[in-house]
MOPAC internal coordinates of N, CA, C and O (Angstrom, degrees):
PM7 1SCF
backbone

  N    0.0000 0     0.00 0     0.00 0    0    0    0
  C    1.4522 1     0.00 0     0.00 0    1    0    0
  C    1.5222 1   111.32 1     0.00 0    2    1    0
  O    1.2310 1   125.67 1  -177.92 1    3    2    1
  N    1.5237 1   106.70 1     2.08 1    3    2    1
  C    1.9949 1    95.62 1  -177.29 1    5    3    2
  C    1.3601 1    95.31 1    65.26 1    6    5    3
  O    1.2310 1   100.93 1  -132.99 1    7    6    5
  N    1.2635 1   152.27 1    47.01 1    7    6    5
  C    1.0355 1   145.82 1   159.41 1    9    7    6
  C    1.6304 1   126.15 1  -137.72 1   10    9    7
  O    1.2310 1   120.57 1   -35.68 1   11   10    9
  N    1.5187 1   116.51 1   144.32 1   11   10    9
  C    1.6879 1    88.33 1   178.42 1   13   11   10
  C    1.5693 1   115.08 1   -85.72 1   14   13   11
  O    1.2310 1   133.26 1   -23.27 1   15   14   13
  N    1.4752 1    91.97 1   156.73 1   15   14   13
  C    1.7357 1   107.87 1  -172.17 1   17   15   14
  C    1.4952 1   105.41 1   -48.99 1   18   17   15
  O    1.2310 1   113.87 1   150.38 1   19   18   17
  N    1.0545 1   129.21 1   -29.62 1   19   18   17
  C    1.6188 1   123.10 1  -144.99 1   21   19   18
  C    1.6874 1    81.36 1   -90.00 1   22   21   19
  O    1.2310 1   116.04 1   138.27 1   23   22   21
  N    1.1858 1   125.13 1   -41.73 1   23   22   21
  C    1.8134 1   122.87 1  -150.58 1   25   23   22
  C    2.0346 1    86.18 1   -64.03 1   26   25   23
  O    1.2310 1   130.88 1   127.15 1   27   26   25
  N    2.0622 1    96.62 1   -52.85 1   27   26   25
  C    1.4117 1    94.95 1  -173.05 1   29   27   26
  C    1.6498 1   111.40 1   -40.06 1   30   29   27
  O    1.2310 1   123.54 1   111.21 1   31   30   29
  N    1.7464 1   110.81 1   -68.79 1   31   30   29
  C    1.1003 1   111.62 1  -158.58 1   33   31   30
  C    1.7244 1   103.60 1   -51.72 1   34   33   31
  O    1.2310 1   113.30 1   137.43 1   35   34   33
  N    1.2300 1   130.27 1   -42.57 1   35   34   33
  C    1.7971 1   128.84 1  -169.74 1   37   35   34
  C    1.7957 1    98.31 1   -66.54 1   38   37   35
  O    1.2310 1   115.89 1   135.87 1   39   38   37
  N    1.1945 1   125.41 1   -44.13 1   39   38   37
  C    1.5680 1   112.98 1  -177.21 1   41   39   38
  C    1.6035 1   104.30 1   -61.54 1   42   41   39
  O    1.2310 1   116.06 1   134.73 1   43   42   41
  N    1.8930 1   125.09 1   -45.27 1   43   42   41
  C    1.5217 1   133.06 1   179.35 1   45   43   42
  C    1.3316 1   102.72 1   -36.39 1   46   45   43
  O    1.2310 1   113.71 1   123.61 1   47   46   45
  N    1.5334 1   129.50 1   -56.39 1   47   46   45
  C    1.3418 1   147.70 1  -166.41 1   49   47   46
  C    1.3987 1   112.69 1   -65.23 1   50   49   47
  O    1.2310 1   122.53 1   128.01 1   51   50   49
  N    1.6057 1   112.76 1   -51.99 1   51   50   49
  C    1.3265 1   101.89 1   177.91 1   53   51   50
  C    1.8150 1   116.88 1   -72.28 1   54   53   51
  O    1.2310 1   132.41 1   148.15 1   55   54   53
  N    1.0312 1    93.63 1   -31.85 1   55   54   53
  C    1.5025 1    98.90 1  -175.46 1   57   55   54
  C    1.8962 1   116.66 1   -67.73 1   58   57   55
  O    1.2310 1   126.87 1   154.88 1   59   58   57
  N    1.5324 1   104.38 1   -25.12 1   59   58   57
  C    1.1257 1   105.80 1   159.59 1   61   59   58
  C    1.4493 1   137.13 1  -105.30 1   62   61   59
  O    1.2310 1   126.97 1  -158.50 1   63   62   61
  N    1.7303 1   104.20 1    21.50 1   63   62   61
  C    1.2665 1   119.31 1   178.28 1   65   63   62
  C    2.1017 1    87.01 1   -97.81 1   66   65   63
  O    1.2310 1   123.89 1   150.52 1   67   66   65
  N    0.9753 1   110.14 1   -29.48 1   67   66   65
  C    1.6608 1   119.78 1  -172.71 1   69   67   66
  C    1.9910 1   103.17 1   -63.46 1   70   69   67
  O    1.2310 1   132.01 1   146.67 1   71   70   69
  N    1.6944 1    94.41 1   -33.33 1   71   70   69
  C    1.4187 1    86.14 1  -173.09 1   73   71   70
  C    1.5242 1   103.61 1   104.19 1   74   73   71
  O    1.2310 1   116.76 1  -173.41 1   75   74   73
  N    1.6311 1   123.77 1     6.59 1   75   74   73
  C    1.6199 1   111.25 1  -172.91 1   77   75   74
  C    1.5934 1    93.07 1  -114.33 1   78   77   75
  O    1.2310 1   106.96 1   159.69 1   79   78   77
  N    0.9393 1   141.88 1   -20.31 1   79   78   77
  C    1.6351 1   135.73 1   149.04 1   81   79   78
  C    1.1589 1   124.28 1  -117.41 1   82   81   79
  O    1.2310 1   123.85 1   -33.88 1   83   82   81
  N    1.5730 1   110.22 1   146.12 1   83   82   81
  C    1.8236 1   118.87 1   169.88 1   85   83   82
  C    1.2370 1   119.56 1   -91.30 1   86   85   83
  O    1.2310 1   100.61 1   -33.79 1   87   86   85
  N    1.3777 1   152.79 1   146.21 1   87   86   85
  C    1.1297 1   147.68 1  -168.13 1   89   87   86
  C    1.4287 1   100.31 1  -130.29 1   90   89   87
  O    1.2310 1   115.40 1   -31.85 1   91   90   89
  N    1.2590 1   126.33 1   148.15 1   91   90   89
  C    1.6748 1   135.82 1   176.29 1   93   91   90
  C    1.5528 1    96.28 1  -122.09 1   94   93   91
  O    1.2310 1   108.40 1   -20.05 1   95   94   93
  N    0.8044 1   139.28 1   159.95 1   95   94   93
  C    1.3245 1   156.39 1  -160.13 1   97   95   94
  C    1.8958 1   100.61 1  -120.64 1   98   97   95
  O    1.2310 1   129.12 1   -50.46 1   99   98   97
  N    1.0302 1   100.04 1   129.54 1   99   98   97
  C    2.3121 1    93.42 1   156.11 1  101   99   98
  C    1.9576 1   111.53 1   124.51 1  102  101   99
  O    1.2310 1   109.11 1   -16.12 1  103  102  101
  N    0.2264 1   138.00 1   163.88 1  103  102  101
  C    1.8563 1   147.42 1   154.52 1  105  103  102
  C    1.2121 1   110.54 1   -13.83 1  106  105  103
  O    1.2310 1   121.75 1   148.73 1  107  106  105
  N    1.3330 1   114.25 1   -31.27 1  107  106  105
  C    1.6612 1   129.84 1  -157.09 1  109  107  106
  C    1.4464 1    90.31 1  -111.30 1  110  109  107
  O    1.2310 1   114.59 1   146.68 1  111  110  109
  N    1.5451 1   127.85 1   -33.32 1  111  110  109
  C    1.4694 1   116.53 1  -131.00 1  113  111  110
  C    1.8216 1    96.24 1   -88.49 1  114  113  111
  O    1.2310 1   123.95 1    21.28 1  115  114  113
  N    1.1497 1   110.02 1  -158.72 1  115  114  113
  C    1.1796 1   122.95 1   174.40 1  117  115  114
  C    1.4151 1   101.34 1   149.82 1  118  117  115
  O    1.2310 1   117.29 1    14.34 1  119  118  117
  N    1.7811 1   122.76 1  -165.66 1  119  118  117
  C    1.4417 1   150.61 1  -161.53 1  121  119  118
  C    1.6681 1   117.63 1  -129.10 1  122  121  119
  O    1.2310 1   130.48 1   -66.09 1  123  122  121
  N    1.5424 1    97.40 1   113.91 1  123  122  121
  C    1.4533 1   114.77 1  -169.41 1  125  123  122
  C    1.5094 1   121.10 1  -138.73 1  126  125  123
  O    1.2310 1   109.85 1   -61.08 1  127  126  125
  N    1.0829 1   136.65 1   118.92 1  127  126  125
  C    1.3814 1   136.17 1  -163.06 1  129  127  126
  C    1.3205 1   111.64 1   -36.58 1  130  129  127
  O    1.2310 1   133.62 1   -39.51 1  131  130  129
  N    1.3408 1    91.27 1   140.49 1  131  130  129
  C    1.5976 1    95.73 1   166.05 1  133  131  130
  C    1.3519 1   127.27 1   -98.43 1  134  133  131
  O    1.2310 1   126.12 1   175.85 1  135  134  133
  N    1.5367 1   105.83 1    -4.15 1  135  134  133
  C    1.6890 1   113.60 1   173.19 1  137  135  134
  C    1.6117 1   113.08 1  -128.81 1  138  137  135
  O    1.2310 1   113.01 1     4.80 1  139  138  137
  N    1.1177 1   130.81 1  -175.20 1  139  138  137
  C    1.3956 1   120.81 1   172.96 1  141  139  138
  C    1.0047 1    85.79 1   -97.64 1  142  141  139
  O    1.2310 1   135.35 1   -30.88 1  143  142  141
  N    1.9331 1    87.90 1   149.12 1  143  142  141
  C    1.5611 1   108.11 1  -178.88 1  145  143  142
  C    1.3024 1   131.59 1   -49.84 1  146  145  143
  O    1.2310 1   126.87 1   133.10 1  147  146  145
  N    1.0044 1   104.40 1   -46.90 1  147  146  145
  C    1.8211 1   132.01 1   170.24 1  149  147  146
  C    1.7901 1   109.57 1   -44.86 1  150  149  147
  O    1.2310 1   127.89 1   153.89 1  151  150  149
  N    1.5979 1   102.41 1   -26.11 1  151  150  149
  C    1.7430 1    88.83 1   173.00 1  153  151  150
  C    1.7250 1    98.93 1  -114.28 1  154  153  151
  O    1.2310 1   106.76 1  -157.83 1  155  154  153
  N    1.0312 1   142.24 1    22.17 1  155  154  153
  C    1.6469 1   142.88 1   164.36 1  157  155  154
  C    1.9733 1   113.63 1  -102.21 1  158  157  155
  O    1.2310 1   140.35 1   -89.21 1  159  158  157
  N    1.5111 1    78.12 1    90.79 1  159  158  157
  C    1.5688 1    81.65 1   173.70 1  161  159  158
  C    1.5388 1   126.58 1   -71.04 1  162  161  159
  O    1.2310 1   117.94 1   -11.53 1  163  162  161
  N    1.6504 1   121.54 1   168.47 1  163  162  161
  C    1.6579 1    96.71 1   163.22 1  165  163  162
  C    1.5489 1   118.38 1   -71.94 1  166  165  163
  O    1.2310 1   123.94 1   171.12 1  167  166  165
  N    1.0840 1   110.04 1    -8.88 1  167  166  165
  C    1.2849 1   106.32 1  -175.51 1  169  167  166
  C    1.4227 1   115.71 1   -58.86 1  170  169  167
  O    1.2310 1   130.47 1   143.55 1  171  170  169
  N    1.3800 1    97.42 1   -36.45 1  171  170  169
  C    1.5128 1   108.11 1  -163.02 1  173  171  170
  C    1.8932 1    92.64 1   -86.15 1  174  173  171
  O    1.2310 1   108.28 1   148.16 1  175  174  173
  N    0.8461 1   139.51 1   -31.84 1  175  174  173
  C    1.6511 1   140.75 1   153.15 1  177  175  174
  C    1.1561 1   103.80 1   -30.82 1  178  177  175
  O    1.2310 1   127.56 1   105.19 1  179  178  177
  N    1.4628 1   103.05 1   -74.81 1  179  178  177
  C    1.6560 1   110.83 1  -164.53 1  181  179  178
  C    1.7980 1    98.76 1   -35.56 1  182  181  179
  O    1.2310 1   124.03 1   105.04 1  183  182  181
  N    1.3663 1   109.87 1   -74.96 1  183  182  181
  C    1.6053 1   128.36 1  -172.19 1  185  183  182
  C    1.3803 1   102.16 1   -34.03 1  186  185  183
  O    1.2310 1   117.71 1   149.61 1  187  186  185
  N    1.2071 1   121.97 1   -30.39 1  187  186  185
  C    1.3998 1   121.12 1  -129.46 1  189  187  186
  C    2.2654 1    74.37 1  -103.91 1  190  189  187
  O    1.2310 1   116.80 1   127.44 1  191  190  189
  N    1.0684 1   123.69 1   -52.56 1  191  190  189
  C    1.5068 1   129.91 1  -140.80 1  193  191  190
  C    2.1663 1   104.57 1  -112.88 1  194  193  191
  O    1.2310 1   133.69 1   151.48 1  195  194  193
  N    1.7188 1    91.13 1   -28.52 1  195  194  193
  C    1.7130 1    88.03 1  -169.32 1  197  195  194
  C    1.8587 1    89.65 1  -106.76 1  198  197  195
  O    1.2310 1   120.23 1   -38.15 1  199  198  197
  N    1.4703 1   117.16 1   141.85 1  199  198  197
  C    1.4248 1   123.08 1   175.77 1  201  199  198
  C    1.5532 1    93.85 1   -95.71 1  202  201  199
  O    1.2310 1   102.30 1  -175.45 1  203  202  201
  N    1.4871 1   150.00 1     4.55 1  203  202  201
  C    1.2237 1   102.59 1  -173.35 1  205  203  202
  C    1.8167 1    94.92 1  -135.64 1  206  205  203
  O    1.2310 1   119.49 1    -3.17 1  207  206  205
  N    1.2603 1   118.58 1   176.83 1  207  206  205
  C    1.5626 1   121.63 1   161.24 1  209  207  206
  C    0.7791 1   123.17 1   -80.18 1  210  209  207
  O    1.2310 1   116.96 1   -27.09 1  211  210  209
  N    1.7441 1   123.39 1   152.91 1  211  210  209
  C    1.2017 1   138.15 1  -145.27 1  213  211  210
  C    1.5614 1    99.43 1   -52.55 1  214  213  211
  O    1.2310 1   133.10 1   121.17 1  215  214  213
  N    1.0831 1    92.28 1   -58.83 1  215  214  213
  C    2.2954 1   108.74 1   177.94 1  217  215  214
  C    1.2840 1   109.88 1  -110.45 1  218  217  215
  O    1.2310 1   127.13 1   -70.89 1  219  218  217
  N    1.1978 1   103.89 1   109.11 1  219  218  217
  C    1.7484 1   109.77 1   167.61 1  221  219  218
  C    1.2460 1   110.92 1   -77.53 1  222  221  219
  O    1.2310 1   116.89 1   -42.36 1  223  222  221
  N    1.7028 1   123.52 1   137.64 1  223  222  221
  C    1.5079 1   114.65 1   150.85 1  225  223  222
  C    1.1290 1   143.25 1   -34.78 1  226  225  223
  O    1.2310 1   111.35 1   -27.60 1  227  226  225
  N    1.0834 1   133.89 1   152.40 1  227  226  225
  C    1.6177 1   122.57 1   159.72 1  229  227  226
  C    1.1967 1   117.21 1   -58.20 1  230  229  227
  O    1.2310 1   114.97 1   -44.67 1  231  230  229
  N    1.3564 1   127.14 1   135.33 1  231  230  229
  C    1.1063 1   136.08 1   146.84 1  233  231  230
  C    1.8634 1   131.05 1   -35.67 1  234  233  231
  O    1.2310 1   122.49 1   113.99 1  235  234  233
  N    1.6347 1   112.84 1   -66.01 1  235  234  233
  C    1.2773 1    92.35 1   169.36 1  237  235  234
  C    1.7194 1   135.79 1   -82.08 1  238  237  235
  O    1.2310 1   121.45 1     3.64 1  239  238  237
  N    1.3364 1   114.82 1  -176.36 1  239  238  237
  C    1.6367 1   104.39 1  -164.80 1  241  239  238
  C    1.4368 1    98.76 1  -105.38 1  242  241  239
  O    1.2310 1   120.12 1   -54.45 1  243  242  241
  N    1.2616 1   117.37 1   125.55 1  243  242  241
  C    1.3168 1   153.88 1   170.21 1  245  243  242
  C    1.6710 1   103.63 1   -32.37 1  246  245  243
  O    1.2310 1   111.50 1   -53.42 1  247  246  245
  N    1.6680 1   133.62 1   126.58 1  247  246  245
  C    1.1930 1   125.35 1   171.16 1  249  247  246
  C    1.5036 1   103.30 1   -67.75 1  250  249  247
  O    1.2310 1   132.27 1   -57.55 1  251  250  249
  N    1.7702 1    93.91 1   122.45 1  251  250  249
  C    1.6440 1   101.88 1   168.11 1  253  251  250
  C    1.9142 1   115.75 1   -67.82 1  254  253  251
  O    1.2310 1   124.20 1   161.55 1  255  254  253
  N    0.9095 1   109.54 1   -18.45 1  255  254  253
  C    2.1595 1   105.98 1   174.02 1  257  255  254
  C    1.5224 1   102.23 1   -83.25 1  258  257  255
  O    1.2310 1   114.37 1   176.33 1  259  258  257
  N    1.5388 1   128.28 1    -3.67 1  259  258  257
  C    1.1458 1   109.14 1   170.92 1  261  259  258
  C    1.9157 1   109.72 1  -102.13 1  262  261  259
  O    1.2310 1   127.22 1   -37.46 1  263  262  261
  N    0.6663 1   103.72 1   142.54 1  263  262  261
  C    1.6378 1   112.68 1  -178.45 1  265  263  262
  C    1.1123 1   109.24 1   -81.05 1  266  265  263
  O    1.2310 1   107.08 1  -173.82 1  267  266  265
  N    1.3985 1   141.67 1     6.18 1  267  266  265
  C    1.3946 1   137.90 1   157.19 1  269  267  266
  C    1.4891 1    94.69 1  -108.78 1  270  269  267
  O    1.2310 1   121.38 1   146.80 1  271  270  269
  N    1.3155 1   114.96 1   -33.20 1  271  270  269
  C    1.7292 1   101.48 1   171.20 1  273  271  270
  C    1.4005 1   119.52 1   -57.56 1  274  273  271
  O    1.2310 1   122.48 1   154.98 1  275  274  273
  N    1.2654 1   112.85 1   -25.02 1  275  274  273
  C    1.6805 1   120.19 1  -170.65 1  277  275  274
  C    1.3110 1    99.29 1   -71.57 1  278  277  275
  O    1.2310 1   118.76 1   111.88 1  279  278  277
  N    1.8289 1   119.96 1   -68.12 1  279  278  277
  C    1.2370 1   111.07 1  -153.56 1  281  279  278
  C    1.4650 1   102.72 1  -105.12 1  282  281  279
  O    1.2310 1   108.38 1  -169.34 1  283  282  281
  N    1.3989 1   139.34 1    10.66 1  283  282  281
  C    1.3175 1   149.93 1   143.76 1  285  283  282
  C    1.5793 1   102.83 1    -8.78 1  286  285  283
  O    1.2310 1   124.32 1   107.46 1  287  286  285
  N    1.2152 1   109.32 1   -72.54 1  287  286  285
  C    1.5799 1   116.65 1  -167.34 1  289  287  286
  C    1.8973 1   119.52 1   -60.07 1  290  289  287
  O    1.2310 1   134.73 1   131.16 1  291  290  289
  N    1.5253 1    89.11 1   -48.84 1  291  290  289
  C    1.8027 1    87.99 1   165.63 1  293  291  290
  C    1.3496 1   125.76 1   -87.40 1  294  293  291
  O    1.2310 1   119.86 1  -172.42 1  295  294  293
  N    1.2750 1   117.87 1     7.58 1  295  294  293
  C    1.5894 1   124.95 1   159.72 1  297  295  294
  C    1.2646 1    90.99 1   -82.00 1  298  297  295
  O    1.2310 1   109.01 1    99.32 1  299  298  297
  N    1.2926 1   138.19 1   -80.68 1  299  298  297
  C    1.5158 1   134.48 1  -132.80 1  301  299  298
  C    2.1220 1    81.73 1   -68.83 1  302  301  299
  O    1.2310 1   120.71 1   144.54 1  303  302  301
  N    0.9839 1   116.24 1   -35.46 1  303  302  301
  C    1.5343 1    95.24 1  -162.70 1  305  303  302
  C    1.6768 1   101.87 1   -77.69 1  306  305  303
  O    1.2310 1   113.87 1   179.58 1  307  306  305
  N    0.7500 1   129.21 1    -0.42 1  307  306  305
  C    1.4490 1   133.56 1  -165.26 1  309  307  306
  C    1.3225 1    88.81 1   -91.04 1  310  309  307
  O    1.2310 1   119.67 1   124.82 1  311  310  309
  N    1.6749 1   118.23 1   -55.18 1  311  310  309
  C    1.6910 1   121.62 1   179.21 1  313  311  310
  C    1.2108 1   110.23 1   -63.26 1  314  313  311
  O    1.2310 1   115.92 1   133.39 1  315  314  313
  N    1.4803 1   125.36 1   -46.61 1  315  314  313
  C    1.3161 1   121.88 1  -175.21 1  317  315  314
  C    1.8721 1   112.84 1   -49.80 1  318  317  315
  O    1.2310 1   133.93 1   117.92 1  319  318  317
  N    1.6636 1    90.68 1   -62.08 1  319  318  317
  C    1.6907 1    96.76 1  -179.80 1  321  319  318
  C    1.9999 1   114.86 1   -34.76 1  322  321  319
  O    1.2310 1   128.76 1   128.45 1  323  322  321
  N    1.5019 1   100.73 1   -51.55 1  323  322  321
  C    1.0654 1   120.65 1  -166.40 1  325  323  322
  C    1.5585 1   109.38 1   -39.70 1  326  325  323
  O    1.2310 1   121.45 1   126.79 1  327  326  325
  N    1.5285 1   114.84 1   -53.21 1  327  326  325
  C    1.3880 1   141.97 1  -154.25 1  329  327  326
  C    1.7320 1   110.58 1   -97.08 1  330  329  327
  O    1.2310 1   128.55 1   147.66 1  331  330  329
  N    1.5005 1   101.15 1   -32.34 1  331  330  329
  C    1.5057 1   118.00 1   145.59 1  333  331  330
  C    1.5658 1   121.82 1   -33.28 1  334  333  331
  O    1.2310 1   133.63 1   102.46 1  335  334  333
  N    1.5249 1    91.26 1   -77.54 1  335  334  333
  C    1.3879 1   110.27 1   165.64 1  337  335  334
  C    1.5140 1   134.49 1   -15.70 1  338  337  335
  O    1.2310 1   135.26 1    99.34 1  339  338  337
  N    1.5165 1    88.08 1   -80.66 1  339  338  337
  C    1.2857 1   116.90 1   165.24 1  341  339  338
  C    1.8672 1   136.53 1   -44.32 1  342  341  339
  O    1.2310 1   129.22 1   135.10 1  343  342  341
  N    1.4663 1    99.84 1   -44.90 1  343  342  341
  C    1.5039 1   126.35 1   161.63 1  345  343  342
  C    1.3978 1   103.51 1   -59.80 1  346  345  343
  O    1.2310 1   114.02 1   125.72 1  347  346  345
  N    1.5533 1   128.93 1   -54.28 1  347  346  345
  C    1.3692 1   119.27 1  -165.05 1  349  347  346
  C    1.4967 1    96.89 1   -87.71 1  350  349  347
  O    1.2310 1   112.54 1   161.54 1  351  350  349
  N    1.3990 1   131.68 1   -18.46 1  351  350  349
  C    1.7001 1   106.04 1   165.37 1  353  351  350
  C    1.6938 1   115.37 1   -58.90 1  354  353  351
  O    1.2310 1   132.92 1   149.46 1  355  354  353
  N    0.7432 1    92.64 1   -30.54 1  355  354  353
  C    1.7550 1   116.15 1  -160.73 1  357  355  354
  C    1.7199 1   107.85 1   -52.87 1  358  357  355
  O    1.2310 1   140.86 1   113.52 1  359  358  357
  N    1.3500 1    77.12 1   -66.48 1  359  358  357
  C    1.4629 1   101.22 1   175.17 1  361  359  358
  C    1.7669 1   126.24 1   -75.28 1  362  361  359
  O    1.2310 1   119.04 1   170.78 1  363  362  361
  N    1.3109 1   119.44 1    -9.22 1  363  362  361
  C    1.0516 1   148.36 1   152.12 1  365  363  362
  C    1.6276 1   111.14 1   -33.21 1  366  365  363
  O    1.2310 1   134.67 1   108.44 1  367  366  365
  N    1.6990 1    89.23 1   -71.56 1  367  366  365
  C    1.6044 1   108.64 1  -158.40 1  369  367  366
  C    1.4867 1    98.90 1   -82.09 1  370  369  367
  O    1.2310 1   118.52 1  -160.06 1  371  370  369
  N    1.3400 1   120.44 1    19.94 1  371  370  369
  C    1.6576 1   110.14 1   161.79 1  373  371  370
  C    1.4573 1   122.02 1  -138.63 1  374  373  371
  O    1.2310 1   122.84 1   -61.34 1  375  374  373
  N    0.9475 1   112.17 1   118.66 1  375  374  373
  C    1.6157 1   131.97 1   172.57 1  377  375  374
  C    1.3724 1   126.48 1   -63.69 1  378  377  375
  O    1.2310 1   118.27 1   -10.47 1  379  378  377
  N    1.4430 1   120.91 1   169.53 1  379  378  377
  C    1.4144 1   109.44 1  -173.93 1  381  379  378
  C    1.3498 1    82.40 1   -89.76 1  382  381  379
  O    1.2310 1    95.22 1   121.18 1  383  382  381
  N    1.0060 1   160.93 1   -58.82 1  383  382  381
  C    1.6044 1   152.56 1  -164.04 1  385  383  382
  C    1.6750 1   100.19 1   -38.26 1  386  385  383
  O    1.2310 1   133.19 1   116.05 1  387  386  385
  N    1.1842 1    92.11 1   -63.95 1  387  386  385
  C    1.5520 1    85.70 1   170.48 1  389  387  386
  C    1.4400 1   123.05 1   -32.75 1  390  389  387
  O    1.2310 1   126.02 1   100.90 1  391  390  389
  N    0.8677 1   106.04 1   -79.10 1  391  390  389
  C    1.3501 1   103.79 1  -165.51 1  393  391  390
  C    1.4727 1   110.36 1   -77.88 1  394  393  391
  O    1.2310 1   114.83 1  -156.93 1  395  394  393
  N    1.2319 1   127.41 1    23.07 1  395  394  393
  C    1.6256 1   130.37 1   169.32 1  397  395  394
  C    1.3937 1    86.65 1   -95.20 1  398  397  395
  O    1.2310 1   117.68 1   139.87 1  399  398  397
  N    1.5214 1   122.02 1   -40.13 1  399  398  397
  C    1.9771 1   115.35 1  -163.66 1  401  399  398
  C    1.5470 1   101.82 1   -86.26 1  402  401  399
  O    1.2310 1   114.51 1   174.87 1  403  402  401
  N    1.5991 1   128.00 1    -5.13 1  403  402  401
  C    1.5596 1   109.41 1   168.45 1  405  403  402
  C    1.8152 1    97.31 1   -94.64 1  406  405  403
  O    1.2310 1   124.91 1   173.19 1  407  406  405
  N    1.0434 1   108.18 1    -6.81 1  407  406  405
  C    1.9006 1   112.01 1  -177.23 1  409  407  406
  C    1.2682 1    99.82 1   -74.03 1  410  409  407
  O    1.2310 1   112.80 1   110.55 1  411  410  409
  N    1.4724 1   131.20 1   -69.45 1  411  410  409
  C    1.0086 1   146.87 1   157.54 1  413  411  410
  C    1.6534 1   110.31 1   -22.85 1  414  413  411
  O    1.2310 1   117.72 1   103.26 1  415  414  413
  N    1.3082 1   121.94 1   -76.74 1  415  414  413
  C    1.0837 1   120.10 1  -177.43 1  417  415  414
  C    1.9729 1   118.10 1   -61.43 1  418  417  415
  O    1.2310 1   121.52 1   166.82 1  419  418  417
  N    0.7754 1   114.70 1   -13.18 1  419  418  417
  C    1.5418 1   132.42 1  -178.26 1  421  419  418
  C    1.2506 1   101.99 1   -63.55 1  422  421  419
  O    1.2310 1   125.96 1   121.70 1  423  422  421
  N    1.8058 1   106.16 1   -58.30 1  423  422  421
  C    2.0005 1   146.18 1  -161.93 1  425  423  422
  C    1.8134 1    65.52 1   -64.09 1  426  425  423
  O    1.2310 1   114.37 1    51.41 1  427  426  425
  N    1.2847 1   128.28 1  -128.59 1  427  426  425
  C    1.3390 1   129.02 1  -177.57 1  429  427  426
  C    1.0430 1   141.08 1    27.12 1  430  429  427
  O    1.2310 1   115.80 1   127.24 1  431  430  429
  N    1.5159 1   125.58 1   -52.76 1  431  430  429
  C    1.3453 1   163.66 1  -166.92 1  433  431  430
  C    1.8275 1    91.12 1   -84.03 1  434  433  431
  O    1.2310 1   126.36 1   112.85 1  435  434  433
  N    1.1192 1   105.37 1   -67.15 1  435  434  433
  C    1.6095 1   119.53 1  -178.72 1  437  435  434
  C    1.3151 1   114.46 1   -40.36 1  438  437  435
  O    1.2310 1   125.05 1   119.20 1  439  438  437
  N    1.4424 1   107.91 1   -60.80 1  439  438  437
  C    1.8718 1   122.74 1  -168.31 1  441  439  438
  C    1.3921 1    97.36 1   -45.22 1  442  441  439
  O    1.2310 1   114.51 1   -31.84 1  443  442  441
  N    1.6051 1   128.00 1   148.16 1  443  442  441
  C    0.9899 1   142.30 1   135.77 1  445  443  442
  C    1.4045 1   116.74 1   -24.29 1  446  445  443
  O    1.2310 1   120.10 1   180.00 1  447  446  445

């Protein structure tokens, strides 16, 4: 995969601590869904592999005598939620089937 083993093996783990793959252990073993594809959304990936929201807050606290310091924080969360939102519909409406049949169809598209 061009990738290092350790990132693979820590994403395998979370994703099968989530319940969306089983892993067997041995020579033989390896990582295989635990649901049909068709019901594992990305959403449920996302949840399953990233700890944080789309937009995190700031960390420090906003001057309360400034009036963009005051309401700074519940604007940006109002946008954040919003875009939150939006990302997890998004990601909702696509499945791993899905996106194996635009992979597939891509592979196709490619061939001579």
């Amino acid at each position: 995969m061009g990738t290092n083993p350790v990132l693979i093996r820590r994403l395998v783990s979370q994703l099968a601590e989530a319940g969306l793959v089983s892993t067997v252990m041995g020579s033989n073993g390896g990582a295989s869904l635990a649901r049909a594809a068709a019901s594992i959304t990305l959403l449920d990936v996302f949840r399953a592999v990233e700890s944080a929201t789309l937009i995190a807050p700031h960390h420090s606290v906003p001057n309360p005598a400034c009036m963009v310091g005051r309401e700074i924080t519940g604007a940006l969360k109002h946008a954040a939620d919003r875009a939150q939102a939006a990302m997890d519909g998004a990601l909702a409406e696509i499945t791993i089937a899905g996106m194996l049949a635009d992979v597939e169809r891509a592979a196709r598209q490619r061939k001579p």
